[in-house]
C-alpha positions as CSV (number, residue, x, y, z in Angstrom):
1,X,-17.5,-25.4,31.1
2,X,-13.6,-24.7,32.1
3,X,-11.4,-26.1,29.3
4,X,-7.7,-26.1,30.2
5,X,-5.7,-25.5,27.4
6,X,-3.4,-28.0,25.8
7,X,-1.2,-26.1,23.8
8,X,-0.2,-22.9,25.6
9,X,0.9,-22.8,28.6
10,X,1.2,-20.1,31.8
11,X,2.5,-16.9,31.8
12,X,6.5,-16.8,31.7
13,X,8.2,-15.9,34.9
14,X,10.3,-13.3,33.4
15,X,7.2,-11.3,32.0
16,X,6.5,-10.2,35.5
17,X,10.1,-9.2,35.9
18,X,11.8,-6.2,36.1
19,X,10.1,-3.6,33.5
20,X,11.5,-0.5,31.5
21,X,10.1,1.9,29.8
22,X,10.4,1.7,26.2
23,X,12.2,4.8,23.9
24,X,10.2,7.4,23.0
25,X,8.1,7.0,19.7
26,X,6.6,10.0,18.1
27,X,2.5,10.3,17.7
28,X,0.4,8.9,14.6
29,X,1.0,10.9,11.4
30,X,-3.2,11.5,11.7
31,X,-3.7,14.1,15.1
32,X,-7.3,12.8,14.7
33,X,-6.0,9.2,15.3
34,X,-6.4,10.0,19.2
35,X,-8.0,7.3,21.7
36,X,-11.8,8.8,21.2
37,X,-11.0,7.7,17.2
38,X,-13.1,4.3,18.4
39,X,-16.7,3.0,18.5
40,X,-19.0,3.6,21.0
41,X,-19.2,0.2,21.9
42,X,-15.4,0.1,22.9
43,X,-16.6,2.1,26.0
44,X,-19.5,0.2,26.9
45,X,-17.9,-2.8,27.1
46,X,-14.9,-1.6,29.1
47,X,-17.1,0.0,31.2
48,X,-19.1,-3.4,31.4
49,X,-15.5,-5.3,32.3
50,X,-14.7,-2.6,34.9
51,X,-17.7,-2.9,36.8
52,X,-17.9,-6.7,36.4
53,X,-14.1,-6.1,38.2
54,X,-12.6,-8.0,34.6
55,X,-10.7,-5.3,33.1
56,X,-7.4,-6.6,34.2
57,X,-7.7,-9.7,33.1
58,X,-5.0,-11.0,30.4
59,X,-6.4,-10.7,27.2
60,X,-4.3,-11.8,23.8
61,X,-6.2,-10.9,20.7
62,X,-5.3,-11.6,16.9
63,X,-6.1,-8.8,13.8
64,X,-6.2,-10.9,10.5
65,X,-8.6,-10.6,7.7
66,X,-10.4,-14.0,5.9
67,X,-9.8,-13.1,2.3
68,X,-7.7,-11.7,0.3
69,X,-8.4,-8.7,-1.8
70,X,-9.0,-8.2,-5.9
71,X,-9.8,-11.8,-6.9
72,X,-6.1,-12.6,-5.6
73,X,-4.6,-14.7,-4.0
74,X,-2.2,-12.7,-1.9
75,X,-2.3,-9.1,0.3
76,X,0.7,-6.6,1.5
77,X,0.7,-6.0,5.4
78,X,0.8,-1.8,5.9
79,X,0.0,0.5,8.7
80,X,1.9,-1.2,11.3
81,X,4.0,2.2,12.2
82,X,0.7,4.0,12.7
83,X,-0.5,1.5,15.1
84,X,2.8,1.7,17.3
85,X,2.8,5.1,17.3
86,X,-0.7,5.1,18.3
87,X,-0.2,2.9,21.5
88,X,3.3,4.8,22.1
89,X,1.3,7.7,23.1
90,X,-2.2,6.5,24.1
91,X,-3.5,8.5,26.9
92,X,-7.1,10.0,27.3
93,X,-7.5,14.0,28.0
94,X,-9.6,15.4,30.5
95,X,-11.7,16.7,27.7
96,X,-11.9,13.3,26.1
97,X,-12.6,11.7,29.3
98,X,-15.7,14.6,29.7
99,X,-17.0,13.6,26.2
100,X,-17.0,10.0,27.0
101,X,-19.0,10.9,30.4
102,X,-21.5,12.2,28.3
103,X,-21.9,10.0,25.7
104,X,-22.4,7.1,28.4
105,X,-25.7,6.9,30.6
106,X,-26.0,8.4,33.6
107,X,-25.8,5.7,35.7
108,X,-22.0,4.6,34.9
109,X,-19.9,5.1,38.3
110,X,-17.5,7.8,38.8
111,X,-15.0,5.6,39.4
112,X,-14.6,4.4,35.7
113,X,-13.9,7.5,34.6
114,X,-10.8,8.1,37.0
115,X,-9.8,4.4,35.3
116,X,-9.7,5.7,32.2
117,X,-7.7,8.3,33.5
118,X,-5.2,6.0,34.9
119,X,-4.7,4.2,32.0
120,X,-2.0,4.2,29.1
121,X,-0.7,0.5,27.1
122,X,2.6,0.2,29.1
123,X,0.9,-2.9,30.2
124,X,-0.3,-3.7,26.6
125,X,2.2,-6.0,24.3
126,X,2.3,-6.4,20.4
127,X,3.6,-9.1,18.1
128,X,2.9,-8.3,14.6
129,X,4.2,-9.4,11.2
130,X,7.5,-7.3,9.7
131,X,5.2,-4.2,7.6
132,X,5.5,-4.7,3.4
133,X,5.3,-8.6,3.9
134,X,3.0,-10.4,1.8
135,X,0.7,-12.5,3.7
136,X,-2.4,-14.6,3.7
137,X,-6.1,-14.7,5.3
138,X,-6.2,-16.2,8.6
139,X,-2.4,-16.1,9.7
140,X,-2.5,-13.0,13.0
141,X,-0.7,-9.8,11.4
142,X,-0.8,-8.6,14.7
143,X,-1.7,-10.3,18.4
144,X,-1.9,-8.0,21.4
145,X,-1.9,-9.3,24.6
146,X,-2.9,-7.1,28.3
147,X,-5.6,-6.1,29.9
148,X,-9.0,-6.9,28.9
149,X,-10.6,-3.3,28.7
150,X,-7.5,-1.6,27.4
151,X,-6.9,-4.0,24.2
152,X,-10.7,-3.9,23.7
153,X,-10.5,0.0,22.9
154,X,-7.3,-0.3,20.8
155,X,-9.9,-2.9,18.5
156,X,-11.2,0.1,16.4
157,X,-8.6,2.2,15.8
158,X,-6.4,-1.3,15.1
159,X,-8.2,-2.4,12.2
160,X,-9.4,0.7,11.0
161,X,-5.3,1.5,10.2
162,X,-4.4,-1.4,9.6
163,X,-7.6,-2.3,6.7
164,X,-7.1,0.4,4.6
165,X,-3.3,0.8,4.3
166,X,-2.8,-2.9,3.5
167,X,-5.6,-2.6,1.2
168,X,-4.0,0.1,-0.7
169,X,-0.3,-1.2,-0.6
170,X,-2.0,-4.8,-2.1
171,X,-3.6,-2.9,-4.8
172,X,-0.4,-0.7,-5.5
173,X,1.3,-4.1,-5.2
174,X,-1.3,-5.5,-8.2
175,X,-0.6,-2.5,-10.4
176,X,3.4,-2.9,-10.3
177,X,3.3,-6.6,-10.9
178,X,1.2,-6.4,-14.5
179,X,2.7,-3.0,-15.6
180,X,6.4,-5.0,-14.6
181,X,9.8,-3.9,-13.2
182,X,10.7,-1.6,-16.3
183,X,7.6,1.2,-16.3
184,X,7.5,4.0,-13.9
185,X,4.7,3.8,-11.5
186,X,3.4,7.3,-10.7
187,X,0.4,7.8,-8.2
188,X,-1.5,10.9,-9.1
189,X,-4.4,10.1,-6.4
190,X,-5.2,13.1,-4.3
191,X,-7.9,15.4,-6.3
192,X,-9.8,12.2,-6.3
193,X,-9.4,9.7,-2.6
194,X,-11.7,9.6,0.1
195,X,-10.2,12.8,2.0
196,X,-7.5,14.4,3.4
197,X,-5.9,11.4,5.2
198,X,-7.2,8.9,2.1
199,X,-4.8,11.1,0.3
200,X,-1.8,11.1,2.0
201,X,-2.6,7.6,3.2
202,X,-2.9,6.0,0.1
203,X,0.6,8.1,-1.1
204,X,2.4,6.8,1.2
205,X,1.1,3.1,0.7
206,X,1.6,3.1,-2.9
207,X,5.0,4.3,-2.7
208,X,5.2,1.4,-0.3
209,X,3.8,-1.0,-2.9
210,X,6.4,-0.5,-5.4
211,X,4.7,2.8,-6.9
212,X,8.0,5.3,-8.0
213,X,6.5,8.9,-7.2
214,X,3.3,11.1,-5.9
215,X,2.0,14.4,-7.3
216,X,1.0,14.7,-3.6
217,X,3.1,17.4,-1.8
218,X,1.8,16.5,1.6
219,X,3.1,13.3,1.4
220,X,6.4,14.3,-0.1
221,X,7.2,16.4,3.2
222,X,5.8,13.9,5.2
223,X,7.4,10.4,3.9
224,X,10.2,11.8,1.2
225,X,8.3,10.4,-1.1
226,X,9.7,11.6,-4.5
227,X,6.9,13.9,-6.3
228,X,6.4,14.1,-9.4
229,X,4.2,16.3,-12.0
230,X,3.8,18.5,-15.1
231,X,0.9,21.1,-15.7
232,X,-2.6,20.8,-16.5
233,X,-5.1,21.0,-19.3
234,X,-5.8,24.9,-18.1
235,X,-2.1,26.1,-18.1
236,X,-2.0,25.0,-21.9
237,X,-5.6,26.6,-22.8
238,X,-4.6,29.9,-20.7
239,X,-2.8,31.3,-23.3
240,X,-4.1,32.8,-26.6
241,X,-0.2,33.0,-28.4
242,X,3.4,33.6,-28.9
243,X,2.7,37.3,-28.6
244,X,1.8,36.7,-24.8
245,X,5.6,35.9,-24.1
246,X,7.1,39.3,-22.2
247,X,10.5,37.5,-21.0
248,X,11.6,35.7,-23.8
249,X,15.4,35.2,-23.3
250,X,17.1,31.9,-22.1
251,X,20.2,31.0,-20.7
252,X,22.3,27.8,-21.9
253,X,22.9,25.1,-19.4
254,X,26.1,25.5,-19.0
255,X,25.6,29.2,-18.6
256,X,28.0,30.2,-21.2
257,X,25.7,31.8,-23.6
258,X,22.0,33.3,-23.8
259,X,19.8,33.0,-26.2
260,X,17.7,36.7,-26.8
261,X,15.1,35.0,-28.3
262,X,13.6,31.7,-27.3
263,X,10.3,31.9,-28.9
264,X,11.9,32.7,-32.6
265,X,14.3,29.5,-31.5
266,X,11.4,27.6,-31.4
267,X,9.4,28.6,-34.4
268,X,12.5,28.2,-36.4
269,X,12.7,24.1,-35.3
270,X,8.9,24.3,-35.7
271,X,9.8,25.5,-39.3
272,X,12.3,22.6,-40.0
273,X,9.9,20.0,-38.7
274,X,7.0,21.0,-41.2
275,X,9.9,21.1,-44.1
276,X,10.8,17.5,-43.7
277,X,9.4,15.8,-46.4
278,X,8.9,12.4,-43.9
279,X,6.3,14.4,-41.8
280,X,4.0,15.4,-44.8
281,X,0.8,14.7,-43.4
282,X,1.2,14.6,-39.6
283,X,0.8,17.8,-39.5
284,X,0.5,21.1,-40.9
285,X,-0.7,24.5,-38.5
286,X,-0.1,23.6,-35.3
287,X,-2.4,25.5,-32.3
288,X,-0.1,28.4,-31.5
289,X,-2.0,29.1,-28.3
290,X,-0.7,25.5,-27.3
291,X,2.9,26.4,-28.2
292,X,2.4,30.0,-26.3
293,X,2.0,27.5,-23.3
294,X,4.9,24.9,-23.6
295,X,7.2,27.5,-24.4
296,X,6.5,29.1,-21.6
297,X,6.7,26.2,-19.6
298,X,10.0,25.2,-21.0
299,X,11.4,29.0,-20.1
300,X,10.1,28.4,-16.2
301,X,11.3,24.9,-16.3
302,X,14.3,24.3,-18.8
303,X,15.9,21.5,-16.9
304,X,12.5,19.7,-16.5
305,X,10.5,20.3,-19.6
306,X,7.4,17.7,-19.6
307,X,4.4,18.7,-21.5
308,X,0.5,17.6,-21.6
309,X,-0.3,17.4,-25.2
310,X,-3.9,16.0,-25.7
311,X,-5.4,19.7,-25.3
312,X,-6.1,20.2,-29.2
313,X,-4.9,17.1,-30.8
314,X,-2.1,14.8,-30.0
315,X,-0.6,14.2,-33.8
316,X,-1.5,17.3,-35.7
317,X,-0.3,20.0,-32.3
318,X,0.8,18.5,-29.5
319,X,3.7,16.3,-30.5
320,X,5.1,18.8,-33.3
321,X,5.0,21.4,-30.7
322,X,6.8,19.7,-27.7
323,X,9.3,18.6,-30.5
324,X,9.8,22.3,-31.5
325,X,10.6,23.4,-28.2
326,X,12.0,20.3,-27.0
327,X,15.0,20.9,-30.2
328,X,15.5,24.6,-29.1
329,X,16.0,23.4,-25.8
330,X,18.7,20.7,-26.8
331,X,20.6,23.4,-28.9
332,X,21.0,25.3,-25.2
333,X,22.2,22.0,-23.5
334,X,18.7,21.2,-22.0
335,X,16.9,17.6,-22.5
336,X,13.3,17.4,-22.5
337,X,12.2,14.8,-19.9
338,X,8.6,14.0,-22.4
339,X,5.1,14.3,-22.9
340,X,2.3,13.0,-21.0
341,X,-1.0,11.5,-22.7
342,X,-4.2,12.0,-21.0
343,X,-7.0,10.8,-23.6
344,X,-7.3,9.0,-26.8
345,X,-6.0,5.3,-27.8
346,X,-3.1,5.3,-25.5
347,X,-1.5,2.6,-27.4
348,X,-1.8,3.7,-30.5
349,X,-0.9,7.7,-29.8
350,X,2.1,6.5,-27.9
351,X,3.3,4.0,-30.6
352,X,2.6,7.4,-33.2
353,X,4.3,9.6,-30.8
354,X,7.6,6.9,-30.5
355,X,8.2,7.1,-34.6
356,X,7.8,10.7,-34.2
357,X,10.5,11.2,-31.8
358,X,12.8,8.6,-33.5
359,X,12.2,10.3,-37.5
360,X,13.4,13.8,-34.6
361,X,16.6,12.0,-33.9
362,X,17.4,10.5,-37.1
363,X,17.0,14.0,-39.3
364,X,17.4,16.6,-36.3
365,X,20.8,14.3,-35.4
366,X,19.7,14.4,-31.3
367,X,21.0,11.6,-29.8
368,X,18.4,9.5,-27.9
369,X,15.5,12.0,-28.8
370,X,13.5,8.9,-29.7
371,X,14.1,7.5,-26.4
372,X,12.5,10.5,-24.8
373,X,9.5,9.8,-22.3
374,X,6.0,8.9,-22.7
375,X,4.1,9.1,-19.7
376,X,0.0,8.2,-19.9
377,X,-3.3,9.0,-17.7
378,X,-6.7,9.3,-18.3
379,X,-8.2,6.9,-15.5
380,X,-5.9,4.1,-15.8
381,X,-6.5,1.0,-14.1
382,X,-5.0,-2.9,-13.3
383,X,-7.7,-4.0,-16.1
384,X,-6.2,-1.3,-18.4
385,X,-2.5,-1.7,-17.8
386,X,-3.0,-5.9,-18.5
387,X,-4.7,-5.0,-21.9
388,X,-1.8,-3.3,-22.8
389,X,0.5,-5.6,-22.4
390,X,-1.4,-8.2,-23.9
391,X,-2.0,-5.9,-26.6
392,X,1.8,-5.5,-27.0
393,X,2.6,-9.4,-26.7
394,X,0.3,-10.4,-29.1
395,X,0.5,-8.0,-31.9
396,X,4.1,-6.9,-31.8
397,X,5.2,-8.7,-34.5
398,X,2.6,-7.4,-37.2
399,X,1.6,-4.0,-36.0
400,X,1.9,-2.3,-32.8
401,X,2.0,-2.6,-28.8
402,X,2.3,0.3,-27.0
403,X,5.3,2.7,-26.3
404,X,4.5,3.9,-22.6
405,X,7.1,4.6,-20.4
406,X,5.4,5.7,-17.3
407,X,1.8,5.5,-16.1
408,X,-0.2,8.4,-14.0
409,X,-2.9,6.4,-12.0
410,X,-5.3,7.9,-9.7
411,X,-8.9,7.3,-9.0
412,X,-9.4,3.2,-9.5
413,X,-5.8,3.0,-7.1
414,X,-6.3,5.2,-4.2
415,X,-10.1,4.8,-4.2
416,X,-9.4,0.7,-4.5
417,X,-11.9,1.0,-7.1
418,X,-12.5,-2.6,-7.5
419,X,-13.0,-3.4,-3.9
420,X,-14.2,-1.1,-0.6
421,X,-12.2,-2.6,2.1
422,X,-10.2,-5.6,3.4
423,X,-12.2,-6.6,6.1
424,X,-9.9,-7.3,8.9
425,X,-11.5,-8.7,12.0
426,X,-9.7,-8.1,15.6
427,X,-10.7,-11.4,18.0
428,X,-10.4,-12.7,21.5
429,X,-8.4,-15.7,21.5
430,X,-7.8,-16.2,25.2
431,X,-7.8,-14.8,28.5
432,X,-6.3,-15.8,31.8
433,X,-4.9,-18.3,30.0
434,X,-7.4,-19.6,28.6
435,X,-8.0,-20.1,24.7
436,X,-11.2,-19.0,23.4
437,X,-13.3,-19.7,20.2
438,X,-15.8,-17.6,17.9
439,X,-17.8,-20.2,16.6
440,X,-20.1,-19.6,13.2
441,X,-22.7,-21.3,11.1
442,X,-19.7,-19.7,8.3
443,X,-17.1,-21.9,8.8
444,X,-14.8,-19.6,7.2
445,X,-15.7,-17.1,10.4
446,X,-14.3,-19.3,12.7
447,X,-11.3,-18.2,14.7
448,X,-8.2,-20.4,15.4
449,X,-8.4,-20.4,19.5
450,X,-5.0,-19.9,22.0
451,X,-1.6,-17.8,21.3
452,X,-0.6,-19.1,18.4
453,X,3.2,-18.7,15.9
454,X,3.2,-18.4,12.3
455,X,6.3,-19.6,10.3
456,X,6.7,-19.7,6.6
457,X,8.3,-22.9,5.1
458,X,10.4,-22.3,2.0
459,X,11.0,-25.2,-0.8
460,X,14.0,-26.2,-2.1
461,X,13.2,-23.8,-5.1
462,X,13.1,-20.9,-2.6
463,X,9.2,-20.8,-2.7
464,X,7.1,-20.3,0.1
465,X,5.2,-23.7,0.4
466,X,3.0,-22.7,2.9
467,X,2.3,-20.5,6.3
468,X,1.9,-22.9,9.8
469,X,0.3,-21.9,12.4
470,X,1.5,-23.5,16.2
471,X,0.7,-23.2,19.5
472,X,2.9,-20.9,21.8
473,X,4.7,-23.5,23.2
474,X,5.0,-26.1,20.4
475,X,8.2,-26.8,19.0
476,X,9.1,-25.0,16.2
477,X,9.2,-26.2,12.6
478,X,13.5,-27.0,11.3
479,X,14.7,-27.5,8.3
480,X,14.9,-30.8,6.9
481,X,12.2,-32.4,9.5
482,X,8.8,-33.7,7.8
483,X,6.3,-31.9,10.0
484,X,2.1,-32.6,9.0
485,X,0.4,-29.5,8.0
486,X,-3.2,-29.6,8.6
487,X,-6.0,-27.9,6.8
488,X,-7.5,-25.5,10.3
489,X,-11.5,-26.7,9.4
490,X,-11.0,-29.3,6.7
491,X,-9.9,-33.2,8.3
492,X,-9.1,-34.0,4.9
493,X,-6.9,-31.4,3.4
494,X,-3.5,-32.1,4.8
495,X,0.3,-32.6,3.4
496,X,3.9,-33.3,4.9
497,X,6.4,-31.0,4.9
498,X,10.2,-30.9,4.7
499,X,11.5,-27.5,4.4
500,X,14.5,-25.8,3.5
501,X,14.4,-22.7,5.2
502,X,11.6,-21.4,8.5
503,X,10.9,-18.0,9.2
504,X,9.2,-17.0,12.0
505,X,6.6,-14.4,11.0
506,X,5.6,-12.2,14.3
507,X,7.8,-10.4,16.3
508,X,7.4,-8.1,19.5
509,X,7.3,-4.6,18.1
510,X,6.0,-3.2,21.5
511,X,7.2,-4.9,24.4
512,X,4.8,-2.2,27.1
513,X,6.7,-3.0,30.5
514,X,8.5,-6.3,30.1
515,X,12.0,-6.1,29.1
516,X,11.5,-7.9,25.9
517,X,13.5,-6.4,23.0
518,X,11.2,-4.4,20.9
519,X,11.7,-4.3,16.9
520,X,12.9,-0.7,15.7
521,X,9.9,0.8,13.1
522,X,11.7,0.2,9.3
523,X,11.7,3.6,7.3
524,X,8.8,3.6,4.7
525,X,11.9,3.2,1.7
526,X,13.1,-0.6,3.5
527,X,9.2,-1.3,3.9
528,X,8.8,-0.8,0.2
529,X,11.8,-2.6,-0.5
530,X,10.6,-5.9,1.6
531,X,7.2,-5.2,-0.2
532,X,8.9,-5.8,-3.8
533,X,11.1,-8.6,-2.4
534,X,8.4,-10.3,-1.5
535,X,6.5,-10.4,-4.2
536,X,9.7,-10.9,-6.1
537,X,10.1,-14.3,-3.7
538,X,6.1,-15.9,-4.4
539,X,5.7,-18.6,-7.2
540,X,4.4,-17.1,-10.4
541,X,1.2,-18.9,-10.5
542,X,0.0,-17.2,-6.9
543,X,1.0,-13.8,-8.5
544,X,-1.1,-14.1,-12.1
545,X,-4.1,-11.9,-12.4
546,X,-6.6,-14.2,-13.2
547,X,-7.4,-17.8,-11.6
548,X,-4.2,-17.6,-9.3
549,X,-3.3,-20.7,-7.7
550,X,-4.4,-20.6,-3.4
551,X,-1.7,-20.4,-0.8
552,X,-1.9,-22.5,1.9
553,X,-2.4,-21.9,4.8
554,X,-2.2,-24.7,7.8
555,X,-2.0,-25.6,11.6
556,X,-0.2,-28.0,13.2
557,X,-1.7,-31.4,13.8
558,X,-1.4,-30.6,17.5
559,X,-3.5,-27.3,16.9
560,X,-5.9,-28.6,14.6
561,X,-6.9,-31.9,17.4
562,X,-6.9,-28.4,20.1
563,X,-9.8,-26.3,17.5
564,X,-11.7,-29.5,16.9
565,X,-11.4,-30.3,20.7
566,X,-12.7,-27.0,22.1
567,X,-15.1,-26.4,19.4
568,X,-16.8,-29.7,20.6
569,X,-16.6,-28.7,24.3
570,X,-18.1,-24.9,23.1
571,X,-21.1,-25.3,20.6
572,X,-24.3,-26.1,22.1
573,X,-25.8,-29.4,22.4
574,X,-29.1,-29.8,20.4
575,X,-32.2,-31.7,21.5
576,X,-34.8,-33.5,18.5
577,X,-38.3,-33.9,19.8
């Protein structure tokens, strides 16, 4: 059955106007993000189209995902720069064209192979959400409309750069919101993500969800991400002792002295710090191997002096000896950026460590030594870094929370750890002009049919309230007007709305050969800044960790009588005997 739609209408005049090329835009970050990056089935179904003489047809497909990620109750749009750069420059090689003519059967015509030759996405158009926004299951992050066959192969590589980047940003997103504004976020990812390109990936989404530096160098070149790191476990047990030390002279900051002798400097402050009679028991020999290493370090790195000091034993080596050299150092004009914690009770070491530092500046007279930074590892996690907050909340006033200033975290964020993917879906929701449905047994499969806006409507608290979705040629929602939002699947789930301030979500950020304006591609450092304004802009109780309260998302009451409508006219009829 033909159903004529009743909320969109026919192609604008003006979109089969005069058409200009649009400005260069360089390739995907990814070489192997090339037009073959795509499953086999892309191919047979263009080819399918091609012969049936439908691969022309105007196609407009939405990429969304159903649910959000985590347990939560919200998700960070990312990867929307790949995906332009990816159609920018989509154009199939003879080589690739070979490999697809022999990874088809035999009997596929020649003539579909000089199609695919022919064939870039100047005739392709994309709408997409603004990349760092927060947004919700169902609502299109991106709709691309053209030709049938073409938009069908950009389905793979769509979701597949979209999934994981938003994925990653959310979960960077999660991390920030429970550690809070005040702790430095650094992602220390690579030895362990999924690859090559999960490293640099998940760097430069993190970054994008409010993370503050990457140990990964890639990336840094890449994004200007800031980096970030010390030394390892293996620099510290490299060195046997003092003895080791060749070059053992220093100059002072300001350059107006040297110091012969750096390693005596130290051991002299080491000295000092055993003789105060308010450290008796913390510590007596410390590991000299251990102090070989940081002094070292320190003379290669005066300026930025940051030492691992869990090798031996935090209390009793480590601390005493980053103190030792960290006072020799301030006598020259340097200040010792801190110590990093990679086992043990976090909370505890760093709460020991803190009095240490501050019994430094009281006796040693360095101001702000006990200010100086504590920065933890060791497999760190969302779980981890709400524990310790609790942990502070609650038991601050009696005993201890914890004194960390900045957080390493690797594995559980750039692996996503607590979930594999996002799950984004990429559907046909009309062609020629006519709206389509996927219909499922699932109701929560379902798609919402036709080309469809999405505006958020703000309260008069500066809330979002909800995200609406309307047909193409529907009015828009305006402030101050009661408009009905409409549950899309369930008749009795619905609300009036007067809001204070609409934004329209999508806009064209690849106009192909109409002369649409297209949206310029936001550097990754204003994509991370929407990203924290965002979140900075949701209610509280969408945000919390556990049992967050649902967003809502809605249709007009125009597009929910449409859904219901053509669902009717689409699912089969059955028959009891």
């Amino acid at each position: 059955m033909e159903v004529k739609p009743k909320v969109n209408g026919d192609l604008k005049d003006d979109d089969k106007q005069s058409r200009r090329p649009p400005a260069a835009i360089a390739g995907p970050t990814n070489p192997m993000v090339t037009p073959l990056l795509t499953d086999l089935y892309q191919f047979t179904m263009a080819y399918a189209y091609w012969k049936a003489g439908k691969h022309n047809e105007r196609a407009v497909f939405d990429l969304y995902f159903r649910r959000n990620p985590f347990g939560g109750e919200y998700t960070v749009f990312a990867g929307l720069e790949e995906c332009i750069r990816f159609i920018a420059n989509f154009k199939f090689s003879k080589e690739e064209i070979a490999f697809v003519r022999e990874s088809l059967s035999p009997t596929c015509e020649d003539g579909f192979f000089d199609y695919l030759e022919g064939i870039d996405c100047s005739d392709v158009e994309v709408y997409a959400i603004t990349e760092g926004s927060v947004v919700f299951p169902k609502i299109p992050l991106m709709r691309v409309e053209g030709p049938v066959a073409v938009v069908q192969l950009l389905e793979t590589p769509y979701v597949n750069l979209i999934n994981y980047a938003s994925l990653v940003t959310t979960n960077a997103a999660r991390h920030r919101f429970v550690a809070g504004k005040s702790k430095v976020l650094l992602e220390f990812g690579l030895r362990r993500a999924q690859g090559p390109d999960g490293g640099i990936g998940a760097s430069k989404y993190c970054y994008m969800g409010g993370f503050d530096a990457t140990s990964n160098c890639a990336a840094g070149k890449l994004f200007g991400i800031p980096l970030r790191g010390t030394h390892s476990h293996a620099f510290v047990s490299s060195f046997m002792g003092p003895d080791e030390i060749i070059e053992k002279s220093l100059r002072s900051q300001d350059g107006s002295r040297v110091c012969q002798d750096f390693v005596s400097a130290v051991q002299t402050c080491l000295s000092k710090l055993k003789r105060l009679s308010i450290l008796k028991g913390v510590f007596a020999e410390t590991n000299q191997s251990e102090l070989a290493a940081f002094i070292s370090y320190a003379l290669a790195f005066p300026d930025n002096f940051l030492a691992l000091v869990d090798t031996y034993d935090v209390m009793r080596s480590g601390i005493p000896n980053f103190c030792a050299v960290a006072l020799a150092l301030n006598d020259l004009g340097y200040k010792a950026r801190g110590i990093r914690l990679d086992s043990g009770d976090l909370a505890y070491l760093s709460c020991e460590t803190r009095k240490f530092f501050q019994t430094v500046e009281k006796e040693f007279g360095v101001p702000d030594f006990g200010k100086t930074g504590i920065t933890a590892s060791n497999d760190l996690n969302e779980e981890t870094l709400d524990a310790l907050n609790k942990q502070a909340s609650i038991i601050k006033k009696k005993i201890f929370g914890h004194e960390v200033d900045a957080f390493g975290i690797g594995t559980n964020l750039v692996t996503c750890y607590a979930q594999a993917a996002l799950g984004c879906v990429f559907k046909l929701v009309e062609i020629n002009n006519q709206p389509r449905i996927k219909l499922s047994e699932d109701v929560s499969k379902v798609s919402i049919p036709c080309k469809k806006r999405s505006f958020r409507l703000y309260g008069k608290e500066g809330y979002p309230l909800l995200d609406i979705m309307a047909g193409e040629n529907e009015p828009p929602p305006k402030v101050g007007e009661r408009i009905l939002c409409r549950h899309p699947f369930n008749e009795s789930k619905r609300a009036y709305v007067v809001p204070q301030r609409v934004e329209e979500l999508m806009k064209c950020y690849w106009p192909g050969n109409t002369d649409k304006k297209r949206e310029e591609l936001p550097p990754l450092k204003q994509n991370r800044e929407r990203c924290i304004s965002q979140l900075e802009q949701m209610r509280p109780d969408h945000m919390r960790r556990l049992n967050p309260t649902p967003y809502k998302v809605s249709v007009t009451a125009k597009l929910y009588d449409f859904i219901h409508f053509l669902w009717l006219n689409e699912a089969p009829v059955g028959e009891l005997q």
